[in-house]
C-alpha positions as CSV (number, residue, x, y, z in Angstrom):
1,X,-10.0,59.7,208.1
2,X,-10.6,60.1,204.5
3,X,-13.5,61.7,203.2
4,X,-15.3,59.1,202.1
5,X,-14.6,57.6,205.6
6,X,-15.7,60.6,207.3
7,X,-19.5,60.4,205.2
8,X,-20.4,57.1,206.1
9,X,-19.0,57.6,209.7
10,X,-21.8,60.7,210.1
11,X,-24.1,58.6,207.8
12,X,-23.9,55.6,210.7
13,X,-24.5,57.8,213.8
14,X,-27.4,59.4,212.2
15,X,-29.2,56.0,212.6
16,X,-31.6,54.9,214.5
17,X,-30.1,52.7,217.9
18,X,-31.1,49.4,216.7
19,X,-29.6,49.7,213.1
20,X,-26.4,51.1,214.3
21,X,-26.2,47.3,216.3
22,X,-26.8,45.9,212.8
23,X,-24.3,48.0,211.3
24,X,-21.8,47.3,213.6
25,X,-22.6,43.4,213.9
26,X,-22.1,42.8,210.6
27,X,-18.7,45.0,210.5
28,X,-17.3,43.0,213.1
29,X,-18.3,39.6,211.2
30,X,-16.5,41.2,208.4
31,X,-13.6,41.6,210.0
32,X,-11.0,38.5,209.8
33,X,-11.5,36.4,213.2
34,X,-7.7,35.4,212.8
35,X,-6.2,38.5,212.8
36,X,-6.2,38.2,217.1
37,X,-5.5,34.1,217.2
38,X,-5.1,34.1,221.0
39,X,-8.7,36.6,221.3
40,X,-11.0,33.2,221.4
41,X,-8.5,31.6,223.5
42,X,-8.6,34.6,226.0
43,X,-12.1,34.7,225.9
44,X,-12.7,30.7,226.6
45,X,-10.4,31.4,229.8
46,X,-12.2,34.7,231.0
47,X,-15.5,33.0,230.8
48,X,-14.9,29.9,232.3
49,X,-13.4,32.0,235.5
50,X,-16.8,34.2,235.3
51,X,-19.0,30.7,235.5
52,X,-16.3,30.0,238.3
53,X,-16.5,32.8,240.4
54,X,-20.9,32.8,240.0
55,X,-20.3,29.0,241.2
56,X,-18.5,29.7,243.9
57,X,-20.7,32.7,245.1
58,X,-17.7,35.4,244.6
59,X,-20.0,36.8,242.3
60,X,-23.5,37.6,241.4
61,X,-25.0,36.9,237.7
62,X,-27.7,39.4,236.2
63,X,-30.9,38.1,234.5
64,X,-31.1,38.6,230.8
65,X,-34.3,40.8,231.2
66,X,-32.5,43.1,233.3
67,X,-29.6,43.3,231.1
68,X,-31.7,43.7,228.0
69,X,-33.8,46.4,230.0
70,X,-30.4,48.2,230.9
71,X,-28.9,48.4,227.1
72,X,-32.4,49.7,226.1
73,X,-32.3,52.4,228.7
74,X,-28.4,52.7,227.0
75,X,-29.5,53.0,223.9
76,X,-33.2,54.3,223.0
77,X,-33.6,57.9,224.1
């Protein structure tokens, strides 16, 4: 990495859990969505065999507040 690369990489882990989430949101919305054509594609197909396999009872969903409780656990020390 170049320097300058290097200062705002230390500069972004020095922040606080939540802004890092920002920082990288709006990174990845900067980043050209057709650079990976076939990505959304992919995606469509792996979620419609998650809803599948919850339908069918292959496998079991989690609740959003127990998700959300999990990545603050993750992420807030």
């Amino acid at each position: 990495m170049g320097a300058a690369l290097d200062q705002v990489t230390k500069d972004a882990m020095d922040l606080p859990p939540r802004q890092k989430l920002a920082l990288a949101e709006l990174l990845m919305e900067s980043v050209d969505s057709t650079a990976d054509s076939g990505a959304a594609e992919a995606w469509d197909t792996e979620i419609a065999d998650r809803i599948r396999a919850i339908d069918e009872g292959r496998e079991a969903g989690v609740s959003y507040s127990e998700v959300m409780r999990s990545a603050e656990q993750r992420l807030v020390p």
